[in-house]
N, C-alpha and C positions, 0 to 999 in steps of 0.2 A: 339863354338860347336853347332851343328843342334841337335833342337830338335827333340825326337827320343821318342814318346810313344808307349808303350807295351799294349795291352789291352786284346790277348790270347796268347799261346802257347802251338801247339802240337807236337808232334814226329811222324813220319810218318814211318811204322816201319813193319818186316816180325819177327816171332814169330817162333822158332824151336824147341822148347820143351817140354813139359809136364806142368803136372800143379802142382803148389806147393803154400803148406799154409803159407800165409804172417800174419806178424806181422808189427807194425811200431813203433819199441822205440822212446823214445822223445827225441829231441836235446834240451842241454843247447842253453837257446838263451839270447842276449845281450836285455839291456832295449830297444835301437834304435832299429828301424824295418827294417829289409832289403826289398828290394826291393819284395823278394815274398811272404813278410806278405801279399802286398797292394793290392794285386787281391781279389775281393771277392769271385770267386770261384776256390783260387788261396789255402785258406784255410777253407775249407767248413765247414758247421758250419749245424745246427739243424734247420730245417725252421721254419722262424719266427712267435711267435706266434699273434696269430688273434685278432683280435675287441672280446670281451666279452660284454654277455650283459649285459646292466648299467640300472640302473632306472636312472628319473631325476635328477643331482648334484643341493643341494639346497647350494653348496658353490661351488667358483672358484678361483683362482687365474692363471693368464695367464703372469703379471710379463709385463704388459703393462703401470702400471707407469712413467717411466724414472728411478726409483731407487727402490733399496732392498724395500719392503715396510715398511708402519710406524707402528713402535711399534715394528718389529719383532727385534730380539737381534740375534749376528753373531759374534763368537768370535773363537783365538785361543790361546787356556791357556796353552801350551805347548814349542810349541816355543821360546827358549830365544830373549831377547831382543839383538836388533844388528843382529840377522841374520831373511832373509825374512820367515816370514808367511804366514799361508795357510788360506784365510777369502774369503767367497762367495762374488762375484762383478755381479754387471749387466750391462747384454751387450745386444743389439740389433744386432750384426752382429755374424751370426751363423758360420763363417769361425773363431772368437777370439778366438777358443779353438786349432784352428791348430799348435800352439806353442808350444804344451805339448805331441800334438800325437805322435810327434818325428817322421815323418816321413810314420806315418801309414798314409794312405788315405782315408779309410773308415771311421775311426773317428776324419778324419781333419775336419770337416764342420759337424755341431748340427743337425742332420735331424729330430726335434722336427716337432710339426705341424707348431706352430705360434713363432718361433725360432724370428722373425725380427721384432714382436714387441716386444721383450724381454723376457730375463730368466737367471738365474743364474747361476753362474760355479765359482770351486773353483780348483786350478794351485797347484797341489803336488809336480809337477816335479819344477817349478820354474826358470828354467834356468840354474839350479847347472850340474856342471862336474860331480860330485861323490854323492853319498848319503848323505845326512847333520849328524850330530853328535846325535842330538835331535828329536823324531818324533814329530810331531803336532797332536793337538785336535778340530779339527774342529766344530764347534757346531751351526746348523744355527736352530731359535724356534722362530715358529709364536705367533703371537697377540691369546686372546682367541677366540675359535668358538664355537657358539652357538648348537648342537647336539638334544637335547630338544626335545623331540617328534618324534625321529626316532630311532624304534624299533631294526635299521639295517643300519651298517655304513661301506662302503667299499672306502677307501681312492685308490687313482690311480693318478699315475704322470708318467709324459714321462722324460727320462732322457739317462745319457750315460755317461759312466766310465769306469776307467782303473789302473789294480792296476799292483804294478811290486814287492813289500819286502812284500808286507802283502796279504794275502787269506781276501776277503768282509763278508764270511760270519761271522767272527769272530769279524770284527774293521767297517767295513760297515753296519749303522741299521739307522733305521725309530725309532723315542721312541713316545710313547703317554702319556699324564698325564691328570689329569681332577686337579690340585693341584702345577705344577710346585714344586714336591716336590718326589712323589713317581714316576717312569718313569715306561711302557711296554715296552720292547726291540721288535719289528720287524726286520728279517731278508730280506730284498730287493733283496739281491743278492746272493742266497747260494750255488751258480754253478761259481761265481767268484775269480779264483784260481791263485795264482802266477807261478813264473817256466813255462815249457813246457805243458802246461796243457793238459791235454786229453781230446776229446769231447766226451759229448755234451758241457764240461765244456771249458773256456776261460780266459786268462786275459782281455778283452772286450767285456763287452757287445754288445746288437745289439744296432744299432744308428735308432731310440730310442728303449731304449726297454721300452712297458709299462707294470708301476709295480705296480700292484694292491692287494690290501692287505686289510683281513678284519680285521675292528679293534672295531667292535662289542662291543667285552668283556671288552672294556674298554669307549668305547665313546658312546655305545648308551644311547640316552636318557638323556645324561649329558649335562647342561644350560654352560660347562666350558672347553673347551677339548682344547691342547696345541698340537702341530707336532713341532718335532724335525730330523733333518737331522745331525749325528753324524756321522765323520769319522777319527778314527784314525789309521796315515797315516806315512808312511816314507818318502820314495822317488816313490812314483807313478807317475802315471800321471796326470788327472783330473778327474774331476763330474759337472756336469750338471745337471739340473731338469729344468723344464719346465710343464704349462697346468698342474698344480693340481686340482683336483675331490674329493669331498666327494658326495655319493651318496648312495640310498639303494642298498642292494643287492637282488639278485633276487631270488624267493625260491630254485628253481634248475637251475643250468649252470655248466657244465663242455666242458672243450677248451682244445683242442688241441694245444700244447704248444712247441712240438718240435719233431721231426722225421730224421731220417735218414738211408740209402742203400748203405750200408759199404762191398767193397769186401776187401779192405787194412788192414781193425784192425783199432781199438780206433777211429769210425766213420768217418775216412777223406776218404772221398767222390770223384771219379772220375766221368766225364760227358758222357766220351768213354771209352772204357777199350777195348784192344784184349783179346781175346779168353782164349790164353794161357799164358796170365798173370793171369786168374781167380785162386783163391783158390779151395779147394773142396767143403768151406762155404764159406755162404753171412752174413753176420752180421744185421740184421735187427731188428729198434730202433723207439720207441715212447714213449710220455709221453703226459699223460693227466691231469689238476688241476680241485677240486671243486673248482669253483668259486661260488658257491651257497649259502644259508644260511643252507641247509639240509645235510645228506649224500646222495652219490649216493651209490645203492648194484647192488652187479655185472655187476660192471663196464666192461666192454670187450675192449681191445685194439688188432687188427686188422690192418696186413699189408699186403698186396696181389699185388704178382708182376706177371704182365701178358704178353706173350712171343708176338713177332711181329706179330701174327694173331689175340691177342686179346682170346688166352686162357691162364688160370691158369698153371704158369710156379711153382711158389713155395710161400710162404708166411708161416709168424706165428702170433700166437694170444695167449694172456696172460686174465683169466680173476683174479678177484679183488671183493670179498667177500663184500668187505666196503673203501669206501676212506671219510672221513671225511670232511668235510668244509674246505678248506686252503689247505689241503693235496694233493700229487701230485703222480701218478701210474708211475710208469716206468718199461717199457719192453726191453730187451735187448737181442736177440735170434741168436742164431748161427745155421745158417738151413743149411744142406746138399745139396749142386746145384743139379739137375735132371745131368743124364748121359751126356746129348747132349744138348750143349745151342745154337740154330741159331743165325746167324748176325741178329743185327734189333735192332729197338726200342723197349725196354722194359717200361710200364707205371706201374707205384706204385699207388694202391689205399692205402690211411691211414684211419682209421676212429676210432671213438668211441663209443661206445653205452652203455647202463646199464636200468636197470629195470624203471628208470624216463623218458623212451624214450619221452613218449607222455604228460610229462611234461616240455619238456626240455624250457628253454628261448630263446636260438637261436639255433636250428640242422645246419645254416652255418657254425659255426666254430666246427663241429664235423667232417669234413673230408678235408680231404690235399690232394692233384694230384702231382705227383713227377715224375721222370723218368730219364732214362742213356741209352747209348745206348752201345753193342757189335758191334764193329770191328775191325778186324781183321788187319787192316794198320793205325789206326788210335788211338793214345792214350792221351787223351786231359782230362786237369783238368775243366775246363770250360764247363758250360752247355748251352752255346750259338747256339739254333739251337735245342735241345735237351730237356732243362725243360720246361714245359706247363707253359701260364702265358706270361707276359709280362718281362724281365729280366731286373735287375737293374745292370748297368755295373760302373765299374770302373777302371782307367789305373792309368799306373805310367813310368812317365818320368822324363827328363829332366828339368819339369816346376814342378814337381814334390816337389823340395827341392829347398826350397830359403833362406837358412841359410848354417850355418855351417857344416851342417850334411854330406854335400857332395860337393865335389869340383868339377865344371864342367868344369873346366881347363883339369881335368885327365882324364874325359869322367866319364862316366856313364853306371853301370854294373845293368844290372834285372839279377836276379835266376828264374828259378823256377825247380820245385821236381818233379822227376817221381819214382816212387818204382818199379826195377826192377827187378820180383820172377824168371822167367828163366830165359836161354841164348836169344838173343836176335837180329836180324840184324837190327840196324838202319841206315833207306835209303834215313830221311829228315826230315826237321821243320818247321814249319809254324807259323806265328805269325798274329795276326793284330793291325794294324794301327789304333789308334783312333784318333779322331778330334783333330785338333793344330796341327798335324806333320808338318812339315816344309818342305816343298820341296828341293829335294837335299843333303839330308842328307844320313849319311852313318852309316850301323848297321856290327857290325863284332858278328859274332856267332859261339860259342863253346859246345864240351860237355866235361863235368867233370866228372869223374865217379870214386867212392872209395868203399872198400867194408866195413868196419866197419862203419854201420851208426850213430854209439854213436859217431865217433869219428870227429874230426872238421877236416871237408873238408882243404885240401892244395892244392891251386891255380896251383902246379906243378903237380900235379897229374891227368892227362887228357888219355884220351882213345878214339880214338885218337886225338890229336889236329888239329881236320877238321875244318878250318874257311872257311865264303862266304863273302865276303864286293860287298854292294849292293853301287854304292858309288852314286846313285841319285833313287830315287821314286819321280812319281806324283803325281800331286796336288789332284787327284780324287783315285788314289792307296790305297786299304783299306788293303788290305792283300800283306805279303812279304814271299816265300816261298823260298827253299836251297836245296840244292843235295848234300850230304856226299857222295853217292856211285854213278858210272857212270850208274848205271842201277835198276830198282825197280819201283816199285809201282808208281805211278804217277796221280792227280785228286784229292788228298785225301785233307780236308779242315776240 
């Protein structure tokens, strides 16, 4: 079989109806990732959050070694004996967690800073067909660190995990001791949720996400303090950590942590949208943390979407009396679209402010640039072309899966989801090519279309079964495009 990567996909399409307010229930989904988990903006997620400001770390560990370090203890007490255990191991090569992603692409490969000189990762999934009998107790606990003399102690580590029976914030914690005796529970991940999750919430983190946590109350100033990485686990996937920081914190910082420009429901995100796919709401989403050692008052969160000349199209703003140290503001506002919404590029200001404006530690990580665009023949999940920024892309092929997980004897099927709220004439699709495609290969494409979204798609269920087989592309061919209907729109990318 010719290798055959997907890296977009849009629908190229004329719009005949009115406008209707969308929802988007959650599908049960298998622990393996089908092919249109693997796009990263294939399931949009809250933009990632920013560098926070740090004082100097007068502790590090980066896991540059060659092995777990000495003295730390790394055990699983849970687990029977005779079947495989869950224990942290260290690896220099940032693709060894690819075995556990099952599939997912975004979190095949540790995108840690200093991933290849080493860090740690512990295998939930293990290789097992089915869930094991027994959950495991993961328990990895550093050597002591000295604290003494720092008034203000903000621990931060880069990492990435993935759960599939158990929700993180419950069996997922950071513990601190100054005693190995009495523990602090920290919470690392409290947006890490099993099932079909709804954003902003996931079963995956971002790769990496950094997790920074003040742990003050318990380690300033102490000559003795202990970090614990505790996860009890089922059948998941893995965990990772990488680049640990103890450092002070800063008097005031608050960052901007996640956002998003939701016409769908439950924040999945398009990059194009038609016209008259839009709702009569926009759904629009932020969230800001102290990262600081003070509170912030009157925090204000701010989201302002501006029409293709660059005026005030629509926005909303939530303000926030007191958010505390540690604690995190969330806005989640369902606004009214204006009458008349022109084609074009729409740009999203995000921002944050509060009454420590002119003390802040860093005002860069107080605002976000985002954006989507309205057209009218054109409906694409990907913001290639469309978010400010530089874009980090991702595909999925053929080279894709090098196990069991798919047989490329049988060929090789990508999905991907459009939510469609009216009637609708589709008159083509467009995909691109990323790097490694193989010359001379052949792509056959379909649409499937059912109306109960709860319910699990059947492969005979098509409307209509329009195929193109392209049965060669060139070497320099980035894009592949198709005609369902003898006549339409045509140019659209």
């Amino acid at each position: 079989m010719r290798k055959f990567y997907s890296s977009a996909l849009a629908l190229t399409l004329g719009s005949l109806a009115a406008q209707a307010q969308l929802a988007h229930p959650q599908l049960a989904l298998p622990k393996s990732h089908s092919a249109a988990d693997n796009a990263a903006y294939q399931a949009p997620r809250p933009a990632a959050s920013q560098a926070e400001e740090r004082g100097t770390p007068w502790y590090t560990e980066d896991f540059s070694g060659g092995t777990i370090p000495a003295g730390w203890t790394n055990v699983d007490d849970l687990t029977p004996m005779g079947d495989p255990n869950v224990l942290w191991v260290w690896s220099n090569d940032p693709a060894a967690v690819g075995v556990a992603a099952l599939g997912y692409t975004p979190s095949s490969i540790f995108g840690a800073t200093t991933p290849a000189n080493g860090y740690l990762w512990c295998n939930s999934d293990r290789g097992l067909a089915a869930a094991p009998a027994s959950d495991h107790h993961t328990v990895l606990t550093s050597t002591a660190i000295d604290c003494s003399g720092q008034p203000s102690v903000q621990l931060s580590f880069q990492s990435l995990i993935g759960v599939f029976d158990y929700d993180a914030a419950d069996n997922v914690k950071l513990r601190v001791s100054t005693d190995m005796v009495n523990w602090t529970d920290y919470v690392p991940f409290p947006c890490l949720v099993t099932g079909a999750a709804s954003p902003p919430c996931t079963r995956w983190s971002a790769n990496p996400q950094t997790v920074e946590l003040d742990i003050s109350a318990v380690a300033a100033n102490q000559p003795t303090v202990y970090l614990q990485w505790e996860w009890l686990g089922g059948w998941e996937y893995f965990w990772a950590i990488d680049d640990i920081q103890l450092a002070p914190l800063p008097q005031y910082e608050r960052v901007l942590i996640s956002s998003y420009v939701s016409h769908a429901g439950d924040g999945f995100e398009f990059g194009r949208i038609p016209r008259t796919q839009l709702p009569t709401d926009f759904i629009l989403g932020a969230a800001a943390r102290n990262s600081g050692a003070n509170p912030q008052t009157n925090l204000v969160l701010t989201v302002d979407v501006m029409d293709p000349g660059g005026n005030p199209s629509f926005s909303a703003t939530q303000t926030f009396a007191s958010v505390l140290p540690g604690d995190t503001a969330t806005m989640e506002e369902l606004v009214t679209l204006p009458g008349s919404l022109a084609e074009g590029l729409y740009s999203v200001d995000v921002r944050v402010s509060s009454d420590q404006d002119v003390d802040e530690g860093n005002p860069d990580n107080d605002t976000v640039a985002r954006a989507f665009e309205l057209d009218d023949y054109l409906y694409g999940l990907d913001g290639i072309g469309v978010s400010p920024g530089t874009p980090v892309l991702t595909s999925t092929g053929s080279n894709s899966f090098g196990d069991s997980t798919v047989s490329l004897d049988d060929g090789l099927m990508l999905f991907t989801f459009f939510r469609i709220s009216a009637p609708t004439t589709i008159y083509g699709l467009e995909a691109a090519l990323a790097t490694g495609t193989v010359e001379g290969g052949q792509a056959v494409f379909t649409i499937h279309t059912y109306d109960d979204i709860n319910a699990t798609p059947e492969m005979g269920n098509t409307w209509p079964e329009r195929q193109h087989h392209r049965e060669r592309y060139g070497p320099h061919e980035r894009h592949i495009a198709w005609s369902l209907l003898p006549t339409g729109p045509t140019g659209c990318g």
